[in-house]
C-alpha positions in Angstrom: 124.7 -2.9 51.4 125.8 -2.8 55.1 126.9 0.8 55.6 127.2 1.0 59.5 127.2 -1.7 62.2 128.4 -5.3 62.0 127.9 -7.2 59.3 126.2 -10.4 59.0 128.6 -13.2 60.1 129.0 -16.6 58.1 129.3 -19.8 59.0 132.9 -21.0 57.5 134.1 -18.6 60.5 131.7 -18.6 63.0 131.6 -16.0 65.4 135.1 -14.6 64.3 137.0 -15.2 67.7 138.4 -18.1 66.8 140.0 -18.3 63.8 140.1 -21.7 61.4 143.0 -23.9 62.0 145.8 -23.5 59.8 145.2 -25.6 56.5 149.2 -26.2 55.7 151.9 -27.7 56.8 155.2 -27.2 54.9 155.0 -26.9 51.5 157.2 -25.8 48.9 156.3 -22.7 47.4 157.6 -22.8 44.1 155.5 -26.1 43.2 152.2 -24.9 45.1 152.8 -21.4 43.3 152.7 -24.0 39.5 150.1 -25.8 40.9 147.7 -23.4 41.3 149.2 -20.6 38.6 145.7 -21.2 37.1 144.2 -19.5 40.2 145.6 -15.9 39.6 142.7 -14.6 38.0 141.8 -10.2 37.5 139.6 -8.7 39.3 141.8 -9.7 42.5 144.4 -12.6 41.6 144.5 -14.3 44.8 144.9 -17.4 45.9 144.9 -18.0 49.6 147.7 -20.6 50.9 146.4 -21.0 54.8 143.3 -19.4 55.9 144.5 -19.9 59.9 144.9 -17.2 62.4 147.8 -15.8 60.1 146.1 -15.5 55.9 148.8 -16.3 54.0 148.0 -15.6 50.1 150.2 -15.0 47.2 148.7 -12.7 44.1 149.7 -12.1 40.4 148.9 -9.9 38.2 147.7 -8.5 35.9 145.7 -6.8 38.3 144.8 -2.8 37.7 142.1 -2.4 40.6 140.0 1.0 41.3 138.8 -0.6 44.6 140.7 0.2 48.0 140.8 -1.9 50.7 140.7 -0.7 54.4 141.1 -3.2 57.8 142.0 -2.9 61.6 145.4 -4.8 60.7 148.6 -5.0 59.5 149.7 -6.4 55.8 152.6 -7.5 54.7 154.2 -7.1 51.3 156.7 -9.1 49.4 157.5 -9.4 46.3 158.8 -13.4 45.1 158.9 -12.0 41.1 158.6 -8.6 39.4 157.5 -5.4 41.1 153.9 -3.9 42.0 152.4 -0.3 43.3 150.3 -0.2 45.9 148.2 3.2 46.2 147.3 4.4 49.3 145.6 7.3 51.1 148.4 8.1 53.5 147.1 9.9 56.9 143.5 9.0 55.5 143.3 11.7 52.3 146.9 11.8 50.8 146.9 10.0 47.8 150.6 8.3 47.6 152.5 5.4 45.2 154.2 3.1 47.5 156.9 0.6 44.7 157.6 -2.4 45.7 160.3 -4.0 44.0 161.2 -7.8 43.8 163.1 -9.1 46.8 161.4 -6.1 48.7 159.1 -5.9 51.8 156.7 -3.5 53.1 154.5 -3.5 56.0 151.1 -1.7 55.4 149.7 -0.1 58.9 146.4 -1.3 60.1 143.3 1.4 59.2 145.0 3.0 55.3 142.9 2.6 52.1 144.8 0.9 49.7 144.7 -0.5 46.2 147.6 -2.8 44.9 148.3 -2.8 41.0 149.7 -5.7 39.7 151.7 -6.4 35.9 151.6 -9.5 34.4 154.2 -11.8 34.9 154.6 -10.8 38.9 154.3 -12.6 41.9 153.2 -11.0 45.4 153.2 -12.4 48.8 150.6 -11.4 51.2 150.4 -12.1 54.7 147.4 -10.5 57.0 145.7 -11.8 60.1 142.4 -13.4 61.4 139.2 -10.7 62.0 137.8 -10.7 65.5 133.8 -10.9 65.2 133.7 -7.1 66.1 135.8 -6.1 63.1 134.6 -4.9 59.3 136.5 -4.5 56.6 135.7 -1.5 54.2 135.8 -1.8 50.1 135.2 1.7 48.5 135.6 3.9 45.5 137.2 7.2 45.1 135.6 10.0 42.8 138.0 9.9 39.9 138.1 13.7 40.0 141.4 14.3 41.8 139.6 14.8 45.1 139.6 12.4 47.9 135.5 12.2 48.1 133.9 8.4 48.4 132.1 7.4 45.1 131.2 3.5 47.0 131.8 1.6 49.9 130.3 -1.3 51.3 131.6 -2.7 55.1 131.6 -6.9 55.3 133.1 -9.5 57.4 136.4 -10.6 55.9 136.2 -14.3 55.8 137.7 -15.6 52.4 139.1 -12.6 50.2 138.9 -15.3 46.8 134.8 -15.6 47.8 134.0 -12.1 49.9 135.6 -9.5 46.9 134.1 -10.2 44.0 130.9 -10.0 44.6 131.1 -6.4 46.4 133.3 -5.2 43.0 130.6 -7.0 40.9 127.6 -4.6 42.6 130.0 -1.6 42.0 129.9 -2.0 38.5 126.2 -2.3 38.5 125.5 0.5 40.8 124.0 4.0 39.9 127.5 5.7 41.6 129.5 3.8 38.9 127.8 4.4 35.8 127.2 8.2 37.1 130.8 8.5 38.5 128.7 10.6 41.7 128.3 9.2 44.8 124.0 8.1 45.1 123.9 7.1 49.2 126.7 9.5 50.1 128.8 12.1 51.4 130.1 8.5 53.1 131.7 8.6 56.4 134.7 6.6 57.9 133.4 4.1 59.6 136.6 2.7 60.6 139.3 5.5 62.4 142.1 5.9 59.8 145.5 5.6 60.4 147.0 9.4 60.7 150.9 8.0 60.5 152.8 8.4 57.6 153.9 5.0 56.3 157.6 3.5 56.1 159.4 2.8 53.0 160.1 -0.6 51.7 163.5 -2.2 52.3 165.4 -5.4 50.9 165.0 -8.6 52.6 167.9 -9.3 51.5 169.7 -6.6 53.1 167.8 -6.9 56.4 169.2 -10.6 56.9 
């Protein structure tokens, strides 16, 4: 478990500078949505559309996660069918509900945990960019005691999210901190600067065109 420093890098991205070039041209998203409806499978639901500079991915649900996500950019959220929550650790340590209903978009600031939950029967778009070969992501755990204390985290290099996640959620559940709910290699410390800003609401796309 990488803890501190960089990560190891892999070779689908290189050196992370350059990013892969995009793998679509235009498509039409309700048919590539049926087409690959098998894909949207727990514990993250995702199925990546272009893995280019920009990641375009579309998730469904249902998808209750305990797992928050930190990275040095922006996300954005939309929501094609049904509505989700996304938790977050506003200013780094407030925990907050952001609701996200369908036609709506919300942009998530680089550097805030976060942990979407998903119903069935939703459909989410997702749109993040390419990590520079200096930049870890974070996946970690909260103490489920009401405080804001790390149970887990591990720090990787985001290539994939399908292939990177599920193996990091998979040594969660086998670790000492999960079965004890107490963090073993802690008190953790940020290891990326979080965001101190306090987040915007979401709005209507609709009502923004």
């Amino acid at each position: 478990m990488a803890e501190n420093g960089a990560s190891k890098r892999c070779s689908t991205c290189g050196d992370g500078n350059e990013a892969k070039k995009a793998d679509v041209g235009t498509l039409n998203v309700t048919t590539w949505l049926e087409e690959n409806k098998g894909s949207f499978h727990p514990p993250v639901c995702n199925k990546v559309m272009n893995n280019g500079w920009l990641k375009i991915m579309f998730v469904g649900g249902p998808n209750q996660r305990k797992d928050y996500h930190v990275e040095c950019g922006e996300e954005l959220f939309y929501m094609v069918k049904g509505s989700m929550v996304l938790k977050i650790m506003e200013c780094g340590t407030d925990p907050k509900d952001i609701v996200i209903n369908e036609g709506e978009v919300f942009c998530l600031p680089a550097c805030i945990p976060h942990s979407p939950q998903r119903s069935a029967d939703t459909v989410g778009l997702v749109i993040e960019r390419h990590r520079l070969a200096e930049e870890d992501d974070c996946l970690r755990y909260y103490v489920e005691d009401g405080s804001n204390d790390v149970l887990y985290q591990e720090m990787f290099h985001l290539c994939n999210l399908e292939k990177d996640l599920p193996p990091i959620i998979k040594r969660y559940f086998a670790s000492e901190a999960h079965k004890t709910g107490k963090p073993v290699d802690g008190p953790y410390e940020d290891v990326i600067e979080l965001c101190q800003e306090r987040v915007m609401k979401p709005f209507s796309l609709q009502g923004f065109l």
